[in-house]
C-alpha positions in Angstrom: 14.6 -7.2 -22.5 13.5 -4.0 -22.6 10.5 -2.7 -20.7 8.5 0.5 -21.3 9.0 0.7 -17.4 12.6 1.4 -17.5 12.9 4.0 -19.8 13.4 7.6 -19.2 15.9 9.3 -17.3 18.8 7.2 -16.0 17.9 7.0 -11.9 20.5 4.8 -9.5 18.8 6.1 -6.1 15.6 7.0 -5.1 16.7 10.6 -4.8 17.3 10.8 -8.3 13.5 10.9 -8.6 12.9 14.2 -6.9 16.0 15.8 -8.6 15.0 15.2 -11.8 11.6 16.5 -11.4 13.0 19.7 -9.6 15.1 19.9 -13.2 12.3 19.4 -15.0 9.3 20.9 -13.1 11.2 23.0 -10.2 8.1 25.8 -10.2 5.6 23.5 -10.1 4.0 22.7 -7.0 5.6 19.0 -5.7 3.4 18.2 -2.4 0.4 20.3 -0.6 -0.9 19.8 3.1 -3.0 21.6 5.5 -0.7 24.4 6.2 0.7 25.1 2.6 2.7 24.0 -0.5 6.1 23.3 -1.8 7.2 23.2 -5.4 9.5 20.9 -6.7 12.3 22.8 -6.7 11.4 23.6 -2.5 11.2 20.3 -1.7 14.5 19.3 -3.1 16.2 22.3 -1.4 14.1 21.1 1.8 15.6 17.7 1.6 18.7 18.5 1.0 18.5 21.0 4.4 17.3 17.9 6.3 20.4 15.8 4.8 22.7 18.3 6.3 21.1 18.0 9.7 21.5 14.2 10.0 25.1 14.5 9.2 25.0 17.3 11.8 23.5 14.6 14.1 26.3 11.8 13.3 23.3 9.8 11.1 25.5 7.8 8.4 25.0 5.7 5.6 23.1 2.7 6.4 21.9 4.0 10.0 18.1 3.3 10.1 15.8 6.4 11.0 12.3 5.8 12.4 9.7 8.2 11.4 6.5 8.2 13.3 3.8 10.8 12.2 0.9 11.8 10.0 1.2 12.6 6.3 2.7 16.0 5.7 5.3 17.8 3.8 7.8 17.7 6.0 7.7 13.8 6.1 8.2 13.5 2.4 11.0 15.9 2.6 12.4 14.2 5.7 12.1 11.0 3.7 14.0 12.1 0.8 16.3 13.8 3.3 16.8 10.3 4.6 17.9 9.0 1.5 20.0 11.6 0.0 22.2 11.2 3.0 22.1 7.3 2.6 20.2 6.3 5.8 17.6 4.0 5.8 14.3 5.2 6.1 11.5 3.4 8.6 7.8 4.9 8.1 5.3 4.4 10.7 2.1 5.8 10.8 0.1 8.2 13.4 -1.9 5.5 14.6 1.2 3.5 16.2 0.8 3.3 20.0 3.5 2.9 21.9 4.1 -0.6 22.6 4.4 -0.8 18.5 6.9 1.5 18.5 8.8 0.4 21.0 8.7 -2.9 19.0 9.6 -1.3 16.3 12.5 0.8 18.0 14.0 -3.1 19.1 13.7 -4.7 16.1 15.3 -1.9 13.8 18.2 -0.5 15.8 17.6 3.1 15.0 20.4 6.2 15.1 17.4 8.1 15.4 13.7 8.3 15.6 11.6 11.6 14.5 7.8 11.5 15.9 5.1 14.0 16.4 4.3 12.7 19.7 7.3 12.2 22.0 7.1 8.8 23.1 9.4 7.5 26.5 9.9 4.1 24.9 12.7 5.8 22.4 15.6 7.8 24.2 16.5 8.5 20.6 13.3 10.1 20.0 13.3 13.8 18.4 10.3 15.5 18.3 9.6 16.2 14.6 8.4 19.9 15.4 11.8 20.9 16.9 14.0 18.9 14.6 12.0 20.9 11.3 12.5 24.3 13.6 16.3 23.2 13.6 17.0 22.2 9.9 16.8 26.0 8.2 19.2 27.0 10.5 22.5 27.9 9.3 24.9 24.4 9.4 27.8 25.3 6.7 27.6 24.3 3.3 26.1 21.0 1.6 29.6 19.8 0.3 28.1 16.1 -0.8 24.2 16.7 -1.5 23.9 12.9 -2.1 25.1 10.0 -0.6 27.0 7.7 -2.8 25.3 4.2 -2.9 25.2 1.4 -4.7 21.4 -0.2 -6.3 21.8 -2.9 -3.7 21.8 -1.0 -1.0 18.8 -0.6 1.4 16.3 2.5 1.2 13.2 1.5 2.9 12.0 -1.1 5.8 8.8 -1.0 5.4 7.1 -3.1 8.3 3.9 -5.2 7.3 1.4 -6.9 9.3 1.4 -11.0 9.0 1.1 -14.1 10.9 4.5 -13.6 12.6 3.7 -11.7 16.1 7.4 -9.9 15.7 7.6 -7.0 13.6 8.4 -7.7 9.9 10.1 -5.6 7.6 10.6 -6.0 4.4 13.9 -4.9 3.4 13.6 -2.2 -0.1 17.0 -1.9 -1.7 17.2 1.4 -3.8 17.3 0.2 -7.1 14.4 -2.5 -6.8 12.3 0.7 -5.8 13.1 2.7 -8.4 11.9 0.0 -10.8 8.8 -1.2 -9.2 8.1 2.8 -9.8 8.8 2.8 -13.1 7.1 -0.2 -13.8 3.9 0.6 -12.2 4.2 4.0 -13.5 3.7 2.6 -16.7 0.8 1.5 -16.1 -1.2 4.0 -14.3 0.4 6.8 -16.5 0.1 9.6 -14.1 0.6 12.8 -16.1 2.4 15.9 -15.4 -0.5 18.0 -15.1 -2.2 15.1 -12.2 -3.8 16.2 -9.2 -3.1 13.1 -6.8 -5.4 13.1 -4.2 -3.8 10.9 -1.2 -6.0 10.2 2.3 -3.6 7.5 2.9 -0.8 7.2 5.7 2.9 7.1 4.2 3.5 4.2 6.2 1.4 2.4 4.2 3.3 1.1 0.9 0.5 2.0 -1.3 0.9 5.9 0.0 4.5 5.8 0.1 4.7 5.2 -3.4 2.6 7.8 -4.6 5.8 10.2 -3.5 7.5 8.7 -5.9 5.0 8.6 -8.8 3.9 11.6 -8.4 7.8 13.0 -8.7 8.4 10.5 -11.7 5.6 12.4 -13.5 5.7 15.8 -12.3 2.5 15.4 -10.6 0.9 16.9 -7.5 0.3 15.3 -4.7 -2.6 16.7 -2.0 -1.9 14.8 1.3 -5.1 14.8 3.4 -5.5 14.4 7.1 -8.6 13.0 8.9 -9.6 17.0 8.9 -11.4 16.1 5.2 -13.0 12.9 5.8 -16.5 14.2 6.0 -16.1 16.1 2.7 -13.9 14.7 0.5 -15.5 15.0 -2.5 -15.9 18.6 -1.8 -12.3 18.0 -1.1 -11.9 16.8 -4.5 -13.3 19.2 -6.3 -11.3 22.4 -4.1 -8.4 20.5 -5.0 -9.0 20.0 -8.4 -7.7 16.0 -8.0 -7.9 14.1 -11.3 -6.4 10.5 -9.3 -7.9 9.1 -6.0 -6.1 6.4 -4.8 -8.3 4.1 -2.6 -9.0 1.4 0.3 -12.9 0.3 0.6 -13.1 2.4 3.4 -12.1 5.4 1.9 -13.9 4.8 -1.2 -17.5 5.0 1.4 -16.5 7.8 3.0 -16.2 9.8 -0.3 -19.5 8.1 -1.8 -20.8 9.6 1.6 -19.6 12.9 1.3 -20.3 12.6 -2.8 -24.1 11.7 -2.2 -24.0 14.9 1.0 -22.8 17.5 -1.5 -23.2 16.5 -5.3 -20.8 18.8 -7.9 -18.9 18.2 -10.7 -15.9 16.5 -10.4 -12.2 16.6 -12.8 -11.0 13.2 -10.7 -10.4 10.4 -14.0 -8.9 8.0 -12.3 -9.4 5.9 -8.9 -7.0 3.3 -8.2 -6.9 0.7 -5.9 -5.3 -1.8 -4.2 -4.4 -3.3 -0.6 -8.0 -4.7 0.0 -10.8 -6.2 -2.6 -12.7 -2.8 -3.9 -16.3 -4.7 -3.7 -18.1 -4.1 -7.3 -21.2 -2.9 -5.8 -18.9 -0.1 -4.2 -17.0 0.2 -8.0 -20.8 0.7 -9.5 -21.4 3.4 -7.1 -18.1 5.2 -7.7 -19.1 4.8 -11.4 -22.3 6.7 -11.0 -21.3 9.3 -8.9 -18.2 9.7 -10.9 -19.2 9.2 -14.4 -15.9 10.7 -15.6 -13.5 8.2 -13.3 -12.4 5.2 -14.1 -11.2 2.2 -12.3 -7.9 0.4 -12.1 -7.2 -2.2 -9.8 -4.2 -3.8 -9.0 -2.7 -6.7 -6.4 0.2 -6.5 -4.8 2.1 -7.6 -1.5 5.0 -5.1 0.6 7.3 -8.2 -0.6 7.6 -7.1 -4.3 5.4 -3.9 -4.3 3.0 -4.7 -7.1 2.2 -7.8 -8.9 -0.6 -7.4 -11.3 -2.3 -4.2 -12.9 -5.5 -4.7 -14.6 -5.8 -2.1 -17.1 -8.6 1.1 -16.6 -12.2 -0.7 -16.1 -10.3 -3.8 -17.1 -13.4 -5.2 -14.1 -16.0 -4.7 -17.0 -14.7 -7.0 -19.3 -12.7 -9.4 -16.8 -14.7 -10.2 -13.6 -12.6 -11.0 -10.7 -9.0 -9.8 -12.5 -6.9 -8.5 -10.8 -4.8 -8.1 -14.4 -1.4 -8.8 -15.4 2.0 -9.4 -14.1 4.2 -6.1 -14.5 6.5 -5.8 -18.0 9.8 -7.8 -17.4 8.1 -9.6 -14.4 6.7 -12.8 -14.2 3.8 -14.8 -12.2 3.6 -18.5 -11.8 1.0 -20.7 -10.3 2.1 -23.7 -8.4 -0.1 -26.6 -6.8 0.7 -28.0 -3.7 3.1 -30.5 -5.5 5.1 -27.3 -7.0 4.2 -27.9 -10.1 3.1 -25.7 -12.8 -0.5 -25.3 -12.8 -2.8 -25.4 -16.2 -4.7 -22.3 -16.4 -8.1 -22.2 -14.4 -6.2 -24.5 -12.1 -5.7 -23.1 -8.9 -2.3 -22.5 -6.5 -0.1 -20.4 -4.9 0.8 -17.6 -6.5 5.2 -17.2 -6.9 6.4 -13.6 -8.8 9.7 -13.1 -9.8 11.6 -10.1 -11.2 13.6 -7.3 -10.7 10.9 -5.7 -8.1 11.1 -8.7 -5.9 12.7 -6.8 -2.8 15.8 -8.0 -0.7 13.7 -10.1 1.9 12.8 -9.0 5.5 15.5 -7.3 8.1 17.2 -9.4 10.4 14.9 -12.7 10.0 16.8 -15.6 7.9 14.3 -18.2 8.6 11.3 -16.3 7.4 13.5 -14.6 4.4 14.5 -18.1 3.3 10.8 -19.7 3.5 9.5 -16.7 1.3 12.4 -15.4 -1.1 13.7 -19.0 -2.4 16.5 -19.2 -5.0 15.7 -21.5 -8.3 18.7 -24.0 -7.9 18.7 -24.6 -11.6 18.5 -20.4 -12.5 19.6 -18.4 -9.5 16.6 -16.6 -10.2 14.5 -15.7 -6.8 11.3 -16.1 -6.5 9.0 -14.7 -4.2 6.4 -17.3 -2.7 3.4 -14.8 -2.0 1.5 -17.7 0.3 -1.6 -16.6 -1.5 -4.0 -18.5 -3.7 -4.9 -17.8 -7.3 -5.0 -19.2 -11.1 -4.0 -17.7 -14.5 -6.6 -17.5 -17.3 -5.4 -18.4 -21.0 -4.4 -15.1 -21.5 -2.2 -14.6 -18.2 -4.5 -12.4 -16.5 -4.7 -13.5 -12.5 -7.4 -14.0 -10.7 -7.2 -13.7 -6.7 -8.4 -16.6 -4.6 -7.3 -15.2 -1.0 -4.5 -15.0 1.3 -2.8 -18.5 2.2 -4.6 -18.1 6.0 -7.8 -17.5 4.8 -8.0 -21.1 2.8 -10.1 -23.7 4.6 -11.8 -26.8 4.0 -15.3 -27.0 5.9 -17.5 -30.4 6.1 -15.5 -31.6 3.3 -15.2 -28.5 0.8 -12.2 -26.5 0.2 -13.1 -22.5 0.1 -11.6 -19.4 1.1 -13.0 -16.3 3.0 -12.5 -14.2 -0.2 -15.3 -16.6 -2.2 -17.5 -15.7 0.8 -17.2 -12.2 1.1 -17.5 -11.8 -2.5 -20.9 -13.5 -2.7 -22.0 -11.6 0.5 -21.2 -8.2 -1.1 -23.2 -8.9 -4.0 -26.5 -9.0 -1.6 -28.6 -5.8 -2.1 -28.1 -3.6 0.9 -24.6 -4.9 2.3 -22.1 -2.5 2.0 -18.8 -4.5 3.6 -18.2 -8.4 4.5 -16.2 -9.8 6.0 -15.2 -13.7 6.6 -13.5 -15.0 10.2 -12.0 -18.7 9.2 -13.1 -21.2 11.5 -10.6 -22.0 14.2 -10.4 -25.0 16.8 -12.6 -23.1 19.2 -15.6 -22.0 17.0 -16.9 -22.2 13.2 -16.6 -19.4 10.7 -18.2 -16.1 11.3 -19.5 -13.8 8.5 -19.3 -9.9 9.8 -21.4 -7.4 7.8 -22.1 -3.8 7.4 -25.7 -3.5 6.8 -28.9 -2.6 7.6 -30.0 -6.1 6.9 -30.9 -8.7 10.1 -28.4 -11.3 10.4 -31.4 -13.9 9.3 -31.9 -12.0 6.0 -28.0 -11.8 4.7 -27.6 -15.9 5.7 -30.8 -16.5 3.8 -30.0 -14.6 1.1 -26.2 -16.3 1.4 -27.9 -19.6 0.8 -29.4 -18.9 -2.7 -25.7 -18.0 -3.6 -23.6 -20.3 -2.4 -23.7 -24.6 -1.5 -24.4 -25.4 2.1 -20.9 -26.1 3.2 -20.2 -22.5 2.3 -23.3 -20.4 4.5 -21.8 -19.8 7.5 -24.2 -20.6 10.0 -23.3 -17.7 12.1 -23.8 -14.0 11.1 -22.7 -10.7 12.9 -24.2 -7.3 11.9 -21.9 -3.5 12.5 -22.4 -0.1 12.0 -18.9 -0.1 10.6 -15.6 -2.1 10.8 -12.7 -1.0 12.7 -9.6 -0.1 10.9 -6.1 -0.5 10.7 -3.4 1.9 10.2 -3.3 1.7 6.8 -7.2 2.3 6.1 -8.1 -1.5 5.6 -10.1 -3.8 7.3 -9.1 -4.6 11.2 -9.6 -8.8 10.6 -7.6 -9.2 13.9 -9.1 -6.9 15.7 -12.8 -8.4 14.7 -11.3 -11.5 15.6 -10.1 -10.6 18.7 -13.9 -9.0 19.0 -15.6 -12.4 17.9 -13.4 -14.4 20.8 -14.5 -12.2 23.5 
């Protein structure tokens, strides 16, 4: 079969991206930063500089290469650089302390690791200001500009939070990238003249990827530090951004900054994904953005994307989070493993090309997750999440496997709970701790509302069994790396 997601250039590796867009659009401008710009056709030459160095360094295909700092051009040309000279590149984001790292650094065996902060727990570390001062110089010429490798073989480990303690990384083989970006490429239809607007860390998947969109259309992308987070919409509109891609606590901070300094905006499009956009925070996006609209979208590290609901799909479909990618497929299975009816509820299990390769050096886990159909071959990828199919295939997110619970009898989950909480006038964010075997559920809000107020409200909302009978009340949540939600870290709060 034939999707609209694979069609256009033929592209084997990852790399193939950037060098078709510095063939089609080399004088275009590829990736801005705080400190300047590169066009396409500098970033590919960039890249291909960095290549040489590795190879200067003994880095060989397959060797893994930690890259620790903040979002920046020379981490998306270091990234390609990776690639083209077949390593395996590991992102991890600013906010990694050093214990992570040296976590990290264990579990993934790298030749090397490139940081902006030189940390002791890597001898192999490089710092990533000296090793960018090193790759102009002169090193003899690029005789093999691109690694030779095969679909199958690995481009990214991308590590992901979970319930494991280790770190988990989910192993990305080069061509199952390339078509998760096509795929949801055809979907979001970034255009060649697109102003991508991206406050997110490149560790993060959800950032990651907009590198490669961005070069799949020709696009721009405008990486933003934590310089712009008090004015980002006057951010926006300096930059000219027509595509936001966001995390509920990015969307605030622009709604802040949109409501500080009012102007007309060019953005069309915000996208989200990673965390539940709440709809009072999509209605206030709408208003201040009256030329935007919405698209939301599911998806886990495991497979990249799973559903995309089409632009203000939200409007017409309450609580979609749309349909499985072309050429992909989503299944829901009850706790007997059989096919559920539609409007019945299971775990949700994807298969397709973009299911990735499992996770780096972990059998067990691999096994449990990415199990083989005896009957087919075919792999599917059990998510561990909860969620039912309407009559017309469009999914409809119940909550993460964890965060189902049965309380004095009823079966809920902390996403049914949120979502009712977020619908109360004058509560921004909500959050749901799952009872444990030391205390009962604990609903944590942002809001100027009393504690008393948001559980009595709660009660005119939702049946007894789902009020908790315990409210907290913040100023803000912490986050994690990534942008989202800190749940464990309110957890840890919550347990003293």
């Amino acid at each position: 079969m034939t999707v609209e997601a694979r069609q256009g250039p033929t592209l084997r590796h990852v790399v193939d991206v950037l060098d078709h867009a510095a063939a089609a659009h080399g004088g275009e401008l590829a990736v801005t930063d705080d400190e300047g710009d590169w066009s396409y056709a500098e970033l590919a030459e960039h890249s291909c500089e960095f290549a040489q160095w590795l190879r200067r360094r003994g880095v060989s295909a397959g060797d893994r290469v930690v890259v620790c700092a903040t979002a920046s051009r020379e981490f998306v040309a270091i990234l390609y650089g990776c690639l083209r000279a077949g390593a395996v590149f590991v992102p991890l984001g600013p906010a990694t302390t050093a214990y992570q790292l040296g976590q990290v650094v264990a579990d993934a065996r790298p030749r090397l690791v490139i940081t902006d902060r030189i940390d002791e727990t890597a001898d192999t570390a490089c710092s990533l200001q000296e090793v960018w001062a090193e790759v102009g110089r002169p090193g003899g010429p690029m005789t093999h500009p691109r690694a030779e490798v095969a679909p199958a073989q690995t481009a990214l480990l991308i590590y992901t939070s979970g319930s494991t303690a280790a770190p988990k990384a989910v192993v990305s083989p080069h061509g199952r990238v390339l078509w998760a970006t096509r795929a949801v490429a055809a979907r979001l239809r970034y255009r060649t003249d697109d102003i991508v607007l991206c406050r997110l860390p490149l560790s993060f998947d959800y950032g990651l990827y907009q590198v490669f969109l961005c070069a799949l259309a020709g696009a721009h992308l405008v990486l933003l530090s934590r310089k712009a987070d008090l004015r980002l919409a006057a951010v926006a509109r300096e930059r000219g951004a027509t595509v936001v891609p966001l995390v509920p606590s990015l969307a605030t901070m622009l709604l802040h900054s949109a409501r500080r300094d009012p102007g007309p905006s060019r953005i069309r499009l915000f996208t989200n994904t990673g965390e539940d956009l709440p709809q009072a925070v999509r209605a206030q996006l709408r208003e201040h953005f009256p030329r935007a609209g919405i698209q939301l979208m599911y998806g886990t590290t495991e497979c990249k994307r799973i559903s995309v609901l089409e632009v203000d799909g939200d409007l017409r479909r309450p609580g979609s989070v749309g349909r499985a990618l072309d050429g992909t497929r989503i299944r829901i299975l009850t706790a007997d493993g059989l096919p559920a009816a539609p409007g019945e509820a299971g775990e949700i299990v994807v298969s397709g090309p973009h299911v990735m390769a499992g996770y780096w050096r972990a059998p067990e886990l691999t096994a449990a997750r990415f199990r083989t159909d005896p009957h087919t071959g075919e792999v599917r990828l059990h998510t561990g999440d909860f969620g039912h199919l309407d009559g017309d295939g469009y999914l409809y997110f119940h909550g993460r496997g964890d965060d189902m619970f049965k309380r004095r009898g009823v079966r809920t989950s902390a996403a049914e709970i949120e979502s009712a909480a977020r619908d109360i006038p004058g509560v921004d964010h909500a959050v749901l701790l799952p009872p444990t075997d030391r205390r009962d559920m604990v609903l944590c809000v942002v809001t100027t509302l009393t504690p008393t107020e948001v559980l009595r409200h709660l009660g005119t909302l939702l049946d007894p069994a789902r009020v908790p009978d315990r409210c907290r009340v913040f100023d803000r949540f912490p986050l994690s790396s990534n942008g989202k939600t800190d749940r464990a870290r309110l957890s840890r709060q919550e347990a003293g």
